[in-house]
N, C-alpha and C positions, 0 to 999 in steps of 0.2 A: 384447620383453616388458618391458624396463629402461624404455622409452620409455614405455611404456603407465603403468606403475607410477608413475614421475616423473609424468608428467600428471596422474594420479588425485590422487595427494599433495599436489601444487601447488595441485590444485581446491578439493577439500577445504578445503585450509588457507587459500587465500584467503574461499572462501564463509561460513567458521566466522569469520572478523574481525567484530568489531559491527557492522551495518548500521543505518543512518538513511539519513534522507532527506524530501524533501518527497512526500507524498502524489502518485500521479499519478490516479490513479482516484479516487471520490469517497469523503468521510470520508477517512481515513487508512487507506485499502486501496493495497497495493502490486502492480499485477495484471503490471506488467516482469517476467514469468518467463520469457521467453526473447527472443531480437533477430528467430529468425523469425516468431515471431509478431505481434511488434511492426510487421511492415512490412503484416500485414492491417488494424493495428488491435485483434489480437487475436480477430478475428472466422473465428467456428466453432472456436475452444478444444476442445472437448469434441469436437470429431468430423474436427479433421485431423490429429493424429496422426502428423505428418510426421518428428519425430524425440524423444530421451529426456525432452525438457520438458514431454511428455503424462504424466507422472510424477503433475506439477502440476492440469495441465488438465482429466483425464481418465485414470487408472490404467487404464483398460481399452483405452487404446487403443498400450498398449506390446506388445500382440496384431498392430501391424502393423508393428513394429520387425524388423527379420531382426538373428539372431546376438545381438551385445554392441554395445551403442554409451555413448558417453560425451557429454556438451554442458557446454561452458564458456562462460557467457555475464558480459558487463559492461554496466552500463545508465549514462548517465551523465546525469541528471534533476537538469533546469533550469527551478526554477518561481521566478516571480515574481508577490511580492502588496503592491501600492501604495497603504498610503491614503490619503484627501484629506478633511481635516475640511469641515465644512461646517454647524456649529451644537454644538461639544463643549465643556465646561465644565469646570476644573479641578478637584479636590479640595479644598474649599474648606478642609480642618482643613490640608492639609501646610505649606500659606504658601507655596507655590510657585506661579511660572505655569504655565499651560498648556501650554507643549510644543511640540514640530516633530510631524509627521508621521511621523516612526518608518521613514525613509527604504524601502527592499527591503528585506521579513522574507524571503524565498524566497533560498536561496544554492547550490550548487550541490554536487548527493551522488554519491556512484557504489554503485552496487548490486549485486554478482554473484551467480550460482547457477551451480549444479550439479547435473548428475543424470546417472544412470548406469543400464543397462538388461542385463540378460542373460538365458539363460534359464536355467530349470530342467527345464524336459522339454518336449515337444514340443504342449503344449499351455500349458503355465504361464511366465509371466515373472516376474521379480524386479526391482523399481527402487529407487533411491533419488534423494530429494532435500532438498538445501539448500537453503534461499533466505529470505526474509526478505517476508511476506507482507502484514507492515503495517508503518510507516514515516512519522512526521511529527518534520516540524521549523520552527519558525516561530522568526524573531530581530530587536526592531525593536532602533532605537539608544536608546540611555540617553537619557532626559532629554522622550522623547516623548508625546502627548498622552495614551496608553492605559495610562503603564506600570504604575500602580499596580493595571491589569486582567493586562496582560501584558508580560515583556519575554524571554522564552527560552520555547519551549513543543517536547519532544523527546521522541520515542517510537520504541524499537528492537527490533525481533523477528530471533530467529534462528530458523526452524522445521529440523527434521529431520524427513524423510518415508519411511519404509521402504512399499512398495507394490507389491500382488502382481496379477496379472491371470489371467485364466482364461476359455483360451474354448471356451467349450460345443460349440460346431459352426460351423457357416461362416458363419452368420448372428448370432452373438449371442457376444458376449464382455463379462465382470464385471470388477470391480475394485474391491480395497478399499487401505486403507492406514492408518496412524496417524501421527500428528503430535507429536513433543516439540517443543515451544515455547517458548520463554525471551521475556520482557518484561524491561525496561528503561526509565523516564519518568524527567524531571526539568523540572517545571515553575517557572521563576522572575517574581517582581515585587514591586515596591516596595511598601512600606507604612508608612502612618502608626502611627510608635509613641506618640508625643503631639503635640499641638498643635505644629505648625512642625519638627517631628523627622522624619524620613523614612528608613525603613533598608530594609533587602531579605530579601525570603522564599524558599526554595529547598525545595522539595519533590523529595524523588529515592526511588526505591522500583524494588524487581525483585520476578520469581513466575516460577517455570515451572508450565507443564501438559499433559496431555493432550487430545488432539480426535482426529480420523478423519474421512476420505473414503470415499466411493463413488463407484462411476460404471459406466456401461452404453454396449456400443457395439454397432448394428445397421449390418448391412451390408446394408442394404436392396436391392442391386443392385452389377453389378460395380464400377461408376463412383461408387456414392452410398453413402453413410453418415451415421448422424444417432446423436450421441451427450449422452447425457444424465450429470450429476454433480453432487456433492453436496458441501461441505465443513461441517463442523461448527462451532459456536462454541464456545467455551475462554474460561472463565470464571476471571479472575485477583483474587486478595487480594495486591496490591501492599504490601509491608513496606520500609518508608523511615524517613527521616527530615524535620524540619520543620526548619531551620536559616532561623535570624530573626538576622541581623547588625546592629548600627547605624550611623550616617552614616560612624565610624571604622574600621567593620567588626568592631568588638568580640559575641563575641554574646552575645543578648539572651535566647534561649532554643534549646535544641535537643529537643524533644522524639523519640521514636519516634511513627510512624503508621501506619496502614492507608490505602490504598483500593482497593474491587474494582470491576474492570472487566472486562466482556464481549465479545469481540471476535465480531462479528456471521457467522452461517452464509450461505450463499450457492449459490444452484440454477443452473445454465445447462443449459441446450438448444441442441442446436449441431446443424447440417447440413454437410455438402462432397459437391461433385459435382466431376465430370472432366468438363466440357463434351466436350472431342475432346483429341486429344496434345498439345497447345499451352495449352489454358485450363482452368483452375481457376475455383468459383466459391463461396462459404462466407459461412456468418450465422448471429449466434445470439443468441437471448435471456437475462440473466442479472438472476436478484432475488439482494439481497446483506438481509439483515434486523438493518438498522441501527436502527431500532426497540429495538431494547433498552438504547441508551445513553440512557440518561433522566437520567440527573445525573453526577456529579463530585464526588464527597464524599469530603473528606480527613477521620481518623479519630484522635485524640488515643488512640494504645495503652492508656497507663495507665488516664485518666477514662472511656474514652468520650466524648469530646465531641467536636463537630465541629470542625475547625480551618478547615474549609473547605466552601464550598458553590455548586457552578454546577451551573444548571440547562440539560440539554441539549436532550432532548425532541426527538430525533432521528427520523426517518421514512424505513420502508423505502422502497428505492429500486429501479428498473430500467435496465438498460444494452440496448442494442441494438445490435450494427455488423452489418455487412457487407462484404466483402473480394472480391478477384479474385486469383490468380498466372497469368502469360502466360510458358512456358518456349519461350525461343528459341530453343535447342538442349540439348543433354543439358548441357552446362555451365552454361548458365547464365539463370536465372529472374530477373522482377519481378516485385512485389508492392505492393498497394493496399489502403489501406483505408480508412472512415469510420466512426465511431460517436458517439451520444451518449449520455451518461451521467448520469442524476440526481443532483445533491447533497440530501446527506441534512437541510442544514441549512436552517429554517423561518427566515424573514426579522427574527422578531422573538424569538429565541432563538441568533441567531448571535452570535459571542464572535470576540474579539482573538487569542485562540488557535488557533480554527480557521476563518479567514473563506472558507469552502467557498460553490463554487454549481452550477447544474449544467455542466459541459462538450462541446464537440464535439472527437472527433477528425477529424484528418486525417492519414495516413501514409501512407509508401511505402518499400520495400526490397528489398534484392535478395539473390541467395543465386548463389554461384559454387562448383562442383563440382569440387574441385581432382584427385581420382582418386577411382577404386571406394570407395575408404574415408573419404574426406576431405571437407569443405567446409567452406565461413565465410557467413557472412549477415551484413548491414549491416540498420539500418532508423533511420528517424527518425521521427518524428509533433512535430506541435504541437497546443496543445491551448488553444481559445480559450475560455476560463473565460467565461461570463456575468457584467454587474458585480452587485455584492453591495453591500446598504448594510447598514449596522449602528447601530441608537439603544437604547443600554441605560437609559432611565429611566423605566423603570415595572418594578416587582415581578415580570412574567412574563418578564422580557430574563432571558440566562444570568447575567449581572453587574451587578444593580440599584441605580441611582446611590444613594450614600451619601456623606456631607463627606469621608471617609476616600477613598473610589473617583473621582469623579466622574463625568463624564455624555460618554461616548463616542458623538460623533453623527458618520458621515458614510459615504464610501463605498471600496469596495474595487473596483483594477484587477488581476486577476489573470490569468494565463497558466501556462504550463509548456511547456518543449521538451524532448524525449527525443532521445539519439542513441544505438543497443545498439550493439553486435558481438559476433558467436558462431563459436565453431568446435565442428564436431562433428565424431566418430571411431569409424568401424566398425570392429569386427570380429570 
């Protein structure tokens, strides 16, 4: 019991450390919620159920957990984003040149979660989870052709998830849950304070709130199961500051701001079959309703006035994978997965901040069954970003060229690798 207790504690207090990172799913969604799941792809979430990270996935499907279990997962996400000018203009007010390329904005984060499963009676369970459900960070070098659009762009969520399940009978199980949330942003870039003067803007702001899940599992047949789930969006008034330094770093102004942001709800529908003893087979569909990020408005506290203004103009999205697991013996499993996934960002609204496109997965991982109570899973995926170009000089771009901004024209190489590890613990 010392052991258990240590563990839990350990969990806990790692998952509760600030979390960033680069996005691995599209927009700045963090879908790394566990390393097994990671080696499908992630595919069939909502209807495999195979250990406490259905917390996440699917609150109802902690109805196929036995006893108490525990999952401690680590994601360690490696994206990269490359641009290559190809027709971009300097700020013609700062008196500077134009800039390098802004070398690798993408650098390397680690992610953990936690969740935990018990029950309460013979039909009810109790979960929880931590984890961190959205997650951006973008960072080019000082001096680069975009900075006075961007040069630090970072976004950190801690969620806490308490989630209960209930199943009705042998074919149909519910689950609800709620979500306390914490945000964290600090967006920086350079800017013209007069003609030939050039200092830096630092925008930082936090908000916590409330959201909720659902989710539904049928157990269609002994082998099959298809589950459906809901997450909510959580609408935040970020409270910061505006800190405007000059070329000596003396500052120039520090205001208080606002800005509210919306973090988008999300539907998946998921399937899992048992082909025979050996094969597994899983997929599922997921709308994520990014759709509601339409701007970026930073908010002068005192006057009301804008201090800032991008336009995002975001569009819901869909994900699709499909996965395999092939258990070769009671010890030990592989697992496969591919999916693709929409980026939410329209070609001519895309920003230095977040140069999103859509993605494929490809993954695969394995899971070894160390006794009755125990195991660990590996998984990796890579993930081959489609390229992105970016020309902000016309009025409908998110950052429309002005003498202060200048005219960011060219294209974006991006990627990301994932490699998780998890240990889970019954009993």
């Amino acid at each position: 019991m010392q052991i258990k207790r240590t563990l839990i504690t350990y969990s806990i207090a790692a998952a509760l450390i600030t979390l960033s990172g680069n996005a691995a799913a599209s927009g700045f969604a963090l879908i790394e919620q566990s390393a097994s799941g990671l080696g499908n792809a992630f595919a069939g979430g909502a209807a495999g159920a195979e250990d406490a990270s259905t917390v996440f996935f699917n609150s109802a499907g902690m109805s196929q957990i036995k006893g108490s279990q525990v999952v401690v997962a680590v994601h360690a996400i490696k994206p990269s984003a490359k641009f290559s000018d190809t027709g971009s203009s300097p700020a013609s007010a700062s008196g500077q040149p134009l800039g390098g390329d802004g070398g690798d904005a993408g650098s390397l984060a680690y992610v953990p979660n936690f969740y935990y499963v018990m029950n309460v009676n013979q039909n009810m369970k109790f979960g929880l989870g931590i984890n961190a459900p959205f997650g951006l960070k973008t960072e080019y070098d000082a001096g680069w052709a975009g900075r006075f659009q961007a040069l630090k762009s970072e976004v950190k969520t801690v969620n806490v998830n308490p989630a209960l399940s209930y199943q009705m009978n042998e074919m149909v199980t519910l689950g609800l849950g709620v979500n306390y949330q914490k945000i964290d942003a600090e967006l920086t870039n350079n800017v013209v304070l007069a003609p030939g003067v050039v200092g830096t803007a630092k925008v930082s702001g936090s908000d916590n709130d409330w959201g909720y899940n659902l989710g539904a599992l049928f157990q269609v047949s002994p082998d099959s199961r298809v589950g459906v789930a809901y997450r909510s969006s959580i609408s935040y008034k970020l409270s910061g500051d505006l800190l405007v330094t000059g070329p000596t770093g003396a500052v120039v102004q520090n205001p208080s701001v606002t800005a509210d942001i919306k973090t988008p709800d999300s539907l998946s529908v998921s399937g899992f079959k048992k082909i025979d003893a050996k094969w597994d087979v899983m997929g599922d569909i997921s709308w994520t309703g990014w759709g509601k990020f339409k701007e970026l408005r930073v908010v002068n506290s005192s006057t009301g006035a804008t201090a800032s203004l991008t336009n995002e103009n975001w569009k819901n999205t869909y994900r699709v994978s499909l996965g395999a697991n092939h258990h070769y013996n009671e010890q030990w499993t592989s697992r496969i997965g591919i999916a693709f996934d929409q980026g939410p960002v329209e070609d001519q609204y895309r920003t230095a901040r977040i140069p999103d496109n859509d993605r494929t997965w490809l993954a695969f991982g394995g899971k070894y069954t160390a006794s009755s109570n125990s195991s660990v899973d590996v998984g990796y995926a890579h993930l081959f970003v489609k390229d992105s170009s970016i020309s902000n000089n016309n009025g409908s771009a998110g950052t429309p060229s002005t003498p202060t901004v200048g005219n960011l024209v060219g294209t974006y190489k991006n990627s990301v690798d994932i490699l998780s590890a998890q240990y889970t613990y019954s009993f």
